[in-house]
Backbone as numpy.savetxt, mean C-alpha at the origin, in Angstrom:
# Nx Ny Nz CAx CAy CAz Cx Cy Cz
5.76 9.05 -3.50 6.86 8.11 -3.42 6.30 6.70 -3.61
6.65 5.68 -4.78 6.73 4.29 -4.92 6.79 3.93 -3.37
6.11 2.85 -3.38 6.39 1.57 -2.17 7.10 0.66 -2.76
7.76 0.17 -4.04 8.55 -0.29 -4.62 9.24 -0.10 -6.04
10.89 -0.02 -6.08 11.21 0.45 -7.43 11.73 -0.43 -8.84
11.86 -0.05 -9.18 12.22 -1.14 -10.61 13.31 -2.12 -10.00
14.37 -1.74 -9.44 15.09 -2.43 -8.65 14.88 -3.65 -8.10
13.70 -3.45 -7.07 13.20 -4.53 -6.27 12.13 -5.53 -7.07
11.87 -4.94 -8.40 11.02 -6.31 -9.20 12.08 -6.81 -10.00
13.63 -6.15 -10.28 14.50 -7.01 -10.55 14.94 -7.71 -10.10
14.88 -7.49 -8.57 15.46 -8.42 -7.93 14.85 -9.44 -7.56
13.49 -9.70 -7.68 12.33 -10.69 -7.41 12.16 -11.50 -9.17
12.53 -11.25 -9.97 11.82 -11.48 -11.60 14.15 -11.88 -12.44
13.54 -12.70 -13.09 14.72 -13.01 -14.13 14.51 -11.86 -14.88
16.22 -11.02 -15.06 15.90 -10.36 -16.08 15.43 -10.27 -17.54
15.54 -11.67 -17.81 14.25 -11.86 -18.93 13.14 -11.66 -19.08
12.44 -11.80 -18.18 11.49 -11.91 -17.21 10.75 -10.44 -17.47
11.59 -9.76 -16.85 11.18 -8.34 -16.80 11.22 -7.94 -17.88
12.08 -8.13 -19.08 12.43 -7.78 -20.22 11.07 -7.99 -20.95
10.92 -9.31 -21.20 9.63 -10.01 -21.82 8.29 -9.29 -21.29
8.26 -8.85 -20.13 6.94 -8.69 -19.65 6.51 -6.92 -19.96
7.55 -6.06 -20.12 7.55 -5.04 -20.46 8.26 -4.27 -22.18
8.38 -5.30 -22.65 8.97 -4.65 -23.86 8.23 -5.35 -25.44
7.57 -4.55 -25.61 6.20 -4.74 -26.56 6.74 -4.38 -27.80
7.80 -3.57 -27.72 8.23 -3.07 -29.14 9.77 -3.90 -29.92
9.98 -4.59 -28.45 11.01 -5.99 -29.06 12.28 -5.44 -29.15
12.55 -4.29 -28.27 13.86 -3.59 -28.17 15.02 -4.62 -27.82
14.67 -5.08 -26.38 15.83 -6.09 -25.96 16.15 -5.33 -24.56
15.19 -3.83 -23.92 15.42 -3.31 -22.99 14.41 -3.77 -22.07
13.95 -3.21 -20.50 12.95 -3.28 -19.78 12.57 -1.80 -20.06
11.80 -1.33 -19.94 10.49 -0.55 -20.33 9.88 0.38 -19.11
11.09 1.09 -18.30 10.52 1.90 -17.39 9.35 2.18 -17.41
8.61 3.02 -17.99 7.23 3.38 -18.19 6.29 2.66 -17.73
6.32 1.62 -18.45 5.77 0.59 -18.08 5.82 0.00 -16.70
7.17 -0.59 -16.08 7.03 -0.98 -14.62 6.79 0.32 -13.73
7.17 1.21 -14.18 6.17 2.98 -13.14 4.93 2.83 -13.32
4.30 2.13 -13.78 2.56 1.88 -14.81 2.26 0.77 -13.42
2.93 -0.06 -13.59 2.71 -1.06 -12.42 2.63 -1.05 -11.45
3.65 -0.64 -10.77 4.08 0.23 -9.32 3.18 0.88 -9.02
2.82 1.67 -9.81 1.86 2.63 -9.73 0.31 2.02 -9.61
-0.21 1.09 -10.11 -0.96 0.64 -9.72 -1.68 -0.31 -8.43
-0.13 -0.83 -8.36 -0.26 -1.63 -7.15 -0.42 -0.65 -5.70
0.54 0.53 -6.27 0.30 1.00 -4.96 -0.92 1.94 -4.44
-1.69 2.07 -5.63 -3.04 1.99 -5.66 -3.91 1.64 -4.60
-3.64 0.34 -5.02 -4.30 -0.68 -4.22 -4.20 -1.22 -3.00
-3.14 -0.98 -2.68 -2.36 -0.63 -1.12 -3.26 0.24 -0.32
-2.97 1.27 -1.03 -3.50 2.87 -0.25 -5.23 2.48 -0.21
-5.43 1.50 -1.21 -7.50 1.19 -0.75 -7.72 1.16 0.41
-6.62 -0.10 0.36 -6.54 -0.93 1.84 -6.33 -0.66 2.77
-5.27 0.66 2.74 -4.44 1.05 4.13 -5.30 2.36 4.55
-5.70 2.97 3.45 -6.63 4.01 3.73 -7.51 3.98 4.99
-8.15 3.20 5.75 -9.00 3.57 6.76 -8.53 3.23 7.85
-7.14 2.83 8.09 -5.93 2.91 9.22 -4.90 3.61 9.21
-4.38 4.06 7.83 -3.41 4.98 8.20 -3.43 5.84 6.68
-2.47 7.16 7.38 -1.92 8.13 6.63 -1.68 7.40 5.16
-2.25 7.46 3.83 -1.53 6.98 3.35 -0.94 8.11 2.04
-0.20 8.39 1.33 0.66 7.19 1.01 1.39 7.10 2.11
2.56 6.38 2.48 3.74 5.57 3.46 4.35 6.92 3.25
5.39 7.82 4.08 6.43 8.33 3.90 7.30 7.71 4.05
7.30 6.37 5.28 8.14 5.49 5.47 7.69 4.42 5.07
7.85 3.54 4.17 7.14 2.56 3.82 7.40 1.20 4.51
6.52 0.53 5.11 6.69 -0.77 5.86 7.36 -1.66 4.91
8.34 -2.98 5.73 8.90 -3.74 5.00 7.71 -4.81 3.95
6.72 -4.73 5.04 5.36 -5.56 4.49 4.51 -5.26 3.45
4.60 -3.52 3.39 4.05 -2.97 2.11 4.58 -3.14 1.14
6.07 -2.94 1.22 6.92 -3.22 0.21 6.73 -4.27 -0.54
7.19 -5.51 0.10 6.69 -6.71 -0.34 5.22 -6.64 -1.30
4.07 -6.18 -0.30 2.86 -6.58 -1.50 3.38 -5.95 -2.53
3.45 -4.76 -2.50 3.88 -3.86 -3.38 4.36 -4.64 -4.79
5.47 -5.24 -4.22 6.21 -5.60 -5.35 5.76 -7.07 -6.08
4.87 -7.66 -4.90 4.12 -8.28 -5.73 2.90 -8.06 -6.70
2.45 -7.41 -6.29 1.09 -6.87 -6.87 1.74 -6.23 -8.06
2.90 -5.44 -8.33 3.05 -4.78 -9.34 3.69 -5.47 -10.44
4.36 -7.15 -9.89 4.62 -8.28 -10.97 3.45 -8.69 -11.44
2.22 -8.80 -10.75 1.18 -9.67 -11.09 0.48 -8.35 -12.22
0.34 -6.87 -11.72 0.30 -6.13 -12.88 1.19 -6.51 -14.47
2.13 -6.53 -14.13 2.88 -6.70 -15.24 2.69 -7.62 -15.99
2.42 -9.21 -15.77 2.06 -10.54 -16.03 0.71 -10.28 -16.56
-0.33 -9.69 -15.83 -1.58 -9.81 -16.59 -1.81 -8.33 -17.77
-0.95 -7.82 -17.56 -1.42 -7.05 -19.47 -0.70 -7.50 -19.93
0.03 -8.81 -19.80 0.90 -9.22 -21.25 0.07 -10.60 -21.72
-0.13 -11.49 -20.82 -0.58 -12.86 -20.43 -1.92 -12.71 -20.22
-2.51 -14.24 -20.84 -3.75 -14.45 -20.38 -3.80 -15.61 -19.39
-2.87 -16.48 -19.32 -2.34 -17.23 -18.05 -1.03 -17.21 -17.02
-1.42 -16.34 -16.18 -0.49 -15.44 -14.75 0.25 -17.36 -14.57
1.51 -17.38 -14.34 2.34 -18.15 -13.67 1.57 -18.33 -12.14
1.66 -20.00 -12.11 0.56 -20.48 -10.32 1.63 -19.62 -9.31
2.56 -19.57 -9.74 3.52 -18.85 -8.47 3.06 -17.35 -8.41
2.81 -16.54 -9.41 3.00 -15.35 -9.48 1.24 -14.94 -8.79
0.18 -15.86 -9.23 -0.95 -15.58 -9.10 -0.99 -16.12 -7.58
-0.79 -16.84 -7.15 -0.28 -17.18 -5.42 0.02 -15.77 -5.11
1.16 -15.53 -5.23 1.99 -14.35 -4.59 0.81 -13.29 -4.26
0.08 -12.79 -5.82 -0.49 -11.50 -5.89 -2.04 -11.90 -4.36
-2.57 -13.47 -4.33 -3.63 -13.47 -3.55 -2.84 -13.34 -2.19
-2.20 -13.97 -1.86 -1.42 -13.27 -0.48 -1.02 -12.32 0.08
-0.27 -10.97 -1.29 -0.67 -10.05 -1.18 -1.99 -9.53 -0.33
-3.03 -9.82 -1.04 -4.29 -9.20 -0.75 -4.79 -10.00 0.71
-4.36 -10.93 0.68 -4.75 -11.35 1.86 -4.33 -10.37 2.95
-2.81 -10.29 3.08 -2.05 -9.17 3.66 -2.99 -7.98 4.19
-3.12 -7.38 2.93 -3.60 -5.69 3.30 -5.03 -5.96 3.33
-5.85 -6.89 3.52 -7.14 -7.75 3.99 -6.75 -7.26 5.63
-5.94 -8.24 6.27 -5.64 -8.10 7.67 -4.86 -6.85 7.88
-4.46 -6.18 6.90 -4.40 -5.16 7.71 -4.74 -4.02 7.91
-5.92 -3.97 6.71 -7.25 -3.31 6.75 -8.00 -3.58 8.05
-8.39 -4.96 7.95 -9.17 -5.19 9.45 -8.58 -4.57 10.55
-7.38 -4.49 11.01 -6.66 -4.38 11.85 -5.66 -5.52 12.55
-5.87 -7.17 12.24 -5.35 -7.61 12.57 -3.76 -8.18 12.03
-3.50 -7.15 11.27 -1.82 -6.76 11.22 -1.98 -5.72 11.36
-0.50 -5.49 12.40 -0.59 -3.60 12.39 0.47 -3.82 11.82
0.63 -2.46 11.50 2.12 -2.07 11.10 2.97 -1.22 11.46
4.32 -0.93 11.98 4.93 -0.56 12.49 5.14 1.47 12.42
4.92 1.73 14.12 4.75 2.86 14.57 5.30 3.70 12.90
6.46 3.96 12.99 6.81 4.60 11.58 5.71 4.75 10.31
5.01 3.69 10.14 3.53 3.87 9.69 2.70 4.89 10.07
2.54 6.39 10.11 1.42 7.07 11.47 0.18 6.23 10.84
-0.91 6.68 12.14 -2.08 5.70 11.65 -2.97 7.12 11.86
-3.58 6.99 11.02 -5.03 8.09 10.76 -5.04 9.28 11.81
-5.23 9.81 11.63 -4.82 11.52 12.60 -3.80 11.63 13.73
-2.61 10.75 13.22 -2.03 10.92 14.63 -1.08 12.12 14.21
-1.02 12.09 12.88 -0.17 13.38 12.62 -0.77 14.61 12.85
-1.77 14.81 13.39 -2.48 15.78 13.45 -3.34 15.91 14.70
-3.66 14.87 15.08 -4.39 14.92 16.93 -5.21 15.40 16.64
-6.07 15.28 17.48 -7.66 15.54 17.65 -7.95 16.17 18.98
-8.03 17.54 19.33 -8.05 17.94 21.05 -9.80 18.33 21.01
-10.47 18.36 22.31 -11.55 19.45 22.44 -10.53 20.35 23.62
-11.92 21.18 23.59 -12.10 21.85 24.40 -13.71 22.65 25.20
-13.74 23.09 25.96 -15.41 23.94 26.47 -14.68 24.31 27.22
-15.82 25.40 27.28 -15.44 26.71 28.33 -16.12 25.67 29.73
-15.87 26.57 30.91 -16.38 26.03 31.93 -17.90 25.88 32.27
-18.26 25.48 32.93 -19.90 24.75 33.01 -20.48 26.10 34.07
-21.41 26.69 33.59 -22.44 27.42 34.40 -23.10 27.25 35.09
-23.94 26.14 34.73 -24.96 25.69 35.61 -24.28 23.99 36.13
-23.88 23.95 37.33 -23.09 22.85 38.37 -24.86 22.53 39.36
-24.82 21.63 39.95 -24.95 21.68 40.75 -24.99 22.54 42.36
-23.65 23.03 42.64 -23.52 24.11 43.23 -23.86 25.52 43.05
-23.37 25.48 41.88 -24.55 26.72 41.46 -25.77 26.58 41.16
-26.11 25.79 41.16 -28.13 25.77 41.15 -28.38 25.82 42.49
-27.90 25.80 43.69 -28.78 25.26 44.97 -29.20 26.27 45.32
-30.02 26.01 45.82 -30.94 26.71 46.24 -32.32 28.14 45.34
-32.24 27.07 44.20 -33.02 27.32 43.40 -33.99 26.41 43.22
């Protein structure tokens, strides 16, 4: 499952915008393939990050992932077309990373609905009982 869909980079991007940045063959459409190409990468890069705190991919995806998400997958889009990313768009994508920076470290968590690394699964021991106690050694 996407952490963000074509939808939500329409709703962040002029539909020109999106048009221009994905349509190479000069149709006059946006270029599914292409923003699934993106998405897909960004969320990539998410899962680097989120990988050594939680389950990833998201089943539930945080509102915060989302967001990078959908930035990271404009700033995909911008740099295979462009050799100079918009200061806004190249902002966006380093904040992004700043983001899943802290919350790699741990100092963003993210919300329970997130599981975090084996909680879906728990970790129990167990041992049999102890033979040699104290009490049973005495008087040896």
């Amino acid at each position: 499952m996407a952490y963000c869909t074509q939808t939500d980079l329409e709703h962040a991007l002029p539909e020109g915008n999106l048009i221009a940045l994905t349509d190479d063959e000069g149709a006059g459409d946006v270029v599914a393939e292409r923003v699934t190409e993106a998405i897909a990468s960004a969320d990539a890069e998410i899962d680097g990050y989120c990988a050594g705190l939680y389950s990833v991919p998201f089943a539930t995806v945080p509102a915060l992932v989302k967001k990078c998400s959908v930035d990271i997958a404009i700033y995909n889009l911008y740099s295979r077309t462009m050799e100079q990313i918009p200061e806004t768009r190249a902002a966006r994508y380093k904040d992004a990373l700043r983001i899943l920076e802290k919350i790699a470290s741990g100092a963003i968590e993210l919300p329970p609905d997130a599981a975090a690394v084996g909680s879906a699964n728990g970790v129990s021991f167990s041992a049999n009982t102890r033979l040699f106690t104290s009490d049973t050694m005495k008087g040896f």
